[in-house]
C-alpha atoms as one frame of an Amber mdcrd trajectory, in Angstrom:
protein
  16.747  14.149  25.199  13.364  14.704  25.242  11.485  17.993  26.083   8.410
  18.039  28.697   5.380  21.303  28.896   4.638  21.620  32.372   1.260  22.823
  31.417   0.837  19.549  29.344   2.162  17.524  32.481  -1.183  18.606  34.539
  -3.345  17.179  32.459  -4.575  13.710  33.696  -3.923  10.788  31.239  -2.025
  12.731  28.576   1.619  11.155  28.117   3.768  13.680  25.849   7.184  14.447
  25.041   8.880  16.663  22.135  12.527  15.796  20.675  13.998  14.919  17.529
  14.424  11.731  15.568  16.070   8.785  17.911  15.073  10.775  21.485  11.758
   9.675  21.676  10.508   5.319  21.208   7.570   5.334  19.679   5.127   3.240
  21.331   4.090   0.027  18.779   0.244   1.537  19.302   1.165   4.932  17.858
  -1.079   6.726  15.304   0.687   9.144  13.463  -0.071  10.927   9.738   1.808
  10.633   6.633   1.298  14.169   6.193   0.897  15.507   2.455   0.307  19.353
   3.309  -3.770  18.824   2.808  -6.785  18.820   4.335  -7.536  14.941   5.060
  -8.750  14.897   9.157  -9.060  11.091  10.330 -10.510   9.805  13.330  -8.730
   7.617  15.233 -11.234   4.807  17.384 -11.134   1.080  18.309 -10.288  -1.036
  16.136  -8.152   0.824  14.146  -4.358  -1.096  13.584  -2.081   1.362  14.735
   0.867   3.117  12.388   0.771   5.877   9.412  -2.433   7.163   9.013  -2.954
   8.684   5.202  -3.670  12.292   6.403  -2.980  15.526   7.698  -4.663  15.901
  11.047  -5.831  13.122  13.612  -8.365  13.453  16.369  -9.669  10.757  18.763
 -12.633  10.699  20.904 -10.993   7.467  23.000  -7.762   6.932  24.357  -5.549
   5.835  21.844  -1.833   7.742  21.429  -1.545  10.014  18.840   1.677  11.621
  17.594   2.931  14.281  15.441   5.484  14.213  13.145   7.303  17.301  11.926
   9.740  19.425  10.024   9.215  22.693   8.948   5.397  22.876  10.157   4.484
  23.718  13.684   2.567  21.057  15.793  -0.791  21.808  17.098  -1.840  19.952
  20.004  -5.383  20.208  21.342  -6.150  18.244  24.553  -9.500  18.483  26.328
C-alpha cells in the first residue's frame, strides 16, 4: 500500500507516493534513472520519450513525472 507526506500533499501539482515494488503503477509517461552510483544529472523537457533515463539524478524545469527508484540509497526529492 502506498505511503503519502502530508507536507508533499500541499504542494499544488505534485502527485507522489512511496511503496515497494507492485504498490505503486507506474504511469506509461514516467522518467526514471537507471542509476549506476555516478554523477550523470539529466534534464528531463518536451520531447523527451518517457522510460529509463541513463543517469543518476533527474531534474525538470516542466511538468513531466519523475520517479525514483531505490534500494539501499535514500531518495532525495526537491520540489519548488
Amino acid at each position: 500500500m502506498p505511503i503519502f507526506a502530508k507536507n508533499l500533499e500541499a504542494l499544488p501539482g505534485l502527485t507522489h507516493g512511496f511503496g515497494t515494488v507492485g504498490d505503486i503503477s507506474k504511469p506509461s509517461d514516467l522518467f526514471y534513472c537507471a542509476q549506476k552510483n555516478g554523477s550523470t544529472v539529466i534534464e528531463v523537457g518536451e520531447g523527451q520519450e518517457a522510460g529509463v533515463m541513463p543517469g543518476d539524478a533527474l531534474f525538470t524545469r516542466t511538468a513531466r513525472p519523475i520517479g525514483i527508484v531505490t534500494a539501499d540509497c535514500l531518495p532525495i526529492l526537491i520540489a519548488i
